[in-house]
C-alpha positions as a printed Julia matrix, in Angstrom:
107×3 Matrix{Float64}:
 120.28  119.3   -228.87
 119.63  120.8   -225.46
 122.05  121.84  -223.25
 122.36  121.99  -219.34
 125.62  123.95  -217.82
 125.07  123.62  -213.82
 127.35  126.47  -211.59
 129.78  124.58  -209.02
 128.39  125.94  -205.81
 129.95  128.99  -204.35
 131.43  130.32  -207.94
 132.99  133.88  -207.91
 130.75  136.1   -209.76
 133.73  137.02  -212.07
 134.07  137.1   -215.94
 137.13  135.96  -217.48
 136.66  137.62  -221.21
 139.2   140.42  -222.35
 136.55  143.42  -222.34
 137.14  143.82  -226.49
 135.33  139.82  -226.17
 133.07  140.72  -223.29
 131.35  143.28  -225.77
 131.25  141.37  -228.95
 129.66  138.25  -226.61
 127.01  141.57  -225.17
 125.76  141.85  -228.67
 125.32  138.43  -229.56
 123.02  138.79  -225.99
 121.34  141.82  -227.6
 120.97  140.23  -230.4
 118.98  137.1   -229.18
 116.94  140.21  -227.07
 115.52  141.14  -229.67
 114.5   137.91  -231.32
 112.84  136.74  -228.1
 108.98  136.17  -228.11
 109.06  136.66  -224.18
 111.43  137.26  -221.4
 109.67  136.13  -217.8
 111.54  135.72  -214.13
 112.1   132.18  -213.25
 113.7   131.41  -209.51
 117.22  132.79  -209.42
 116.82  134.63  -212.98
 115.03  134.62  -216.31
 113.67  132.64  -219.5
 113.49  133.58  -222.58
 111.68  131.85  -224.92
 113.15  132.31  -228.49
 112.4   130.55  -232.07
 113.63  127.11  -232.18
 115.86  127.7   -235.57
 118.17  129.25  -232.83
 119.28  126.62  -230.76
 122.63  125.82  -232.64
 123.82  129.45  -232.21
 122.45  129.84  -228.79
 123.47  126.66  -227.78
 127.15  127.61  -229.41
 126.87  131.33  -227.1
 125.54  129.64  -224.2
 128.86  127.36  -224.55
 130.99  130.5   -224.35
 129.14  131.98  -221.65
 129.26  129.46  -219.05
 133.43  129.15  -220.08
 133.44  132.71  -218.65
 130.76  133.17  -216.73
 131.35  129.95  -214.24
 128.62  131.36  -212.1
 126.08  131.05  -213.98
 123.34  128.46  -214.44
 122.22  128.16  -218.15
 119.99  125.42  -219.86
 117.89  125.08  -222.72
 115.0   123.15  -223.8
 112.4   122.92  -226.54
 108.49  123.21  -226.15
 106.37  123.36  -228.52
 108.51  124.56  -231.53
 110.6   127.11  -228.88
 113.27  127.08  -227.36
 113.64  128.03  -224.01
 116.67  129.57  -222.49
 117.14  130.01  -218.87
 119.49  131.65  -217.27
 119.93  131.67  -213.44
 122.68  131.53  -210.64
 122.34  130.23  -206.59
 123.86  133.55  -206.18
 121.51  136.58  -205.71
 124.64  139.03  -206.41
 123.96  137.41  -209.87
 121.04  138.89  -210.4
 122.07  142.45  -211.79
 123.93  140.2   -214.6
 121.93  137.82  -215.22
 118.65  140.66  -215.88
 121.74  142.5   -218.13
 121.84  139.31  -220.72
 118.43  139.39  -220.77
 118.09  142.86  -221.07
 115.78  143.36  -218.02
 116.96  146.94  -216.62
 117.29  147.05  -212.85
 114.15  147.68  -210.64
């Protein structure tokens, strides 16, 4: 089942992970990098559009994320057999973390 996680307006861009469970939770990102079929911008941050056989573990990680991550705005969907994962903050300071889970290097 999809999910939708909306950030409460004005959200500290702070994680709340120990940094042994910030890591393990950056490889589960890398992980789903390198599954993904595409990675584009969207408004405030990116999509990627993964296989649809994911969506129980990403929906699971995107769970987890938004626990630590508060700031962020992450919400999934499926079209046409894949799943789309946005992820996105009102925030621009965001940004530099948001292209980081998506593996986007800085411009």
């Amino acid at each position: 089942m999809p999910i939708n996680v909306e950030a409460p307006h004005g959200t500290p861009i702070a994680c709340t992970l120990t940094p042994e469970a910030a890591e393990h939770q950056l490889l589960e990102w890398a992980d789903l990098q390198r599954q993904a079929s595409a990675v584009t911008r969207i408004e405030g941050g990116v999509r990627m559009t993964l296989p649809s056989t994911l969506i129980a573990d990403v929906n699971d990680l995107v769970r987890r994320e938004t626990a630590c991550c508060a700031f962020l705005t992450i919400a999934t969907s499926v079209v046409d057999n894949e799943l789309m994962l946005d992820v996105a903050s009102e925030n621009p300071d965001a940004l530099p973390v948001i292209l980081a889970l998506a593996g986007i290097p800085l411009a």
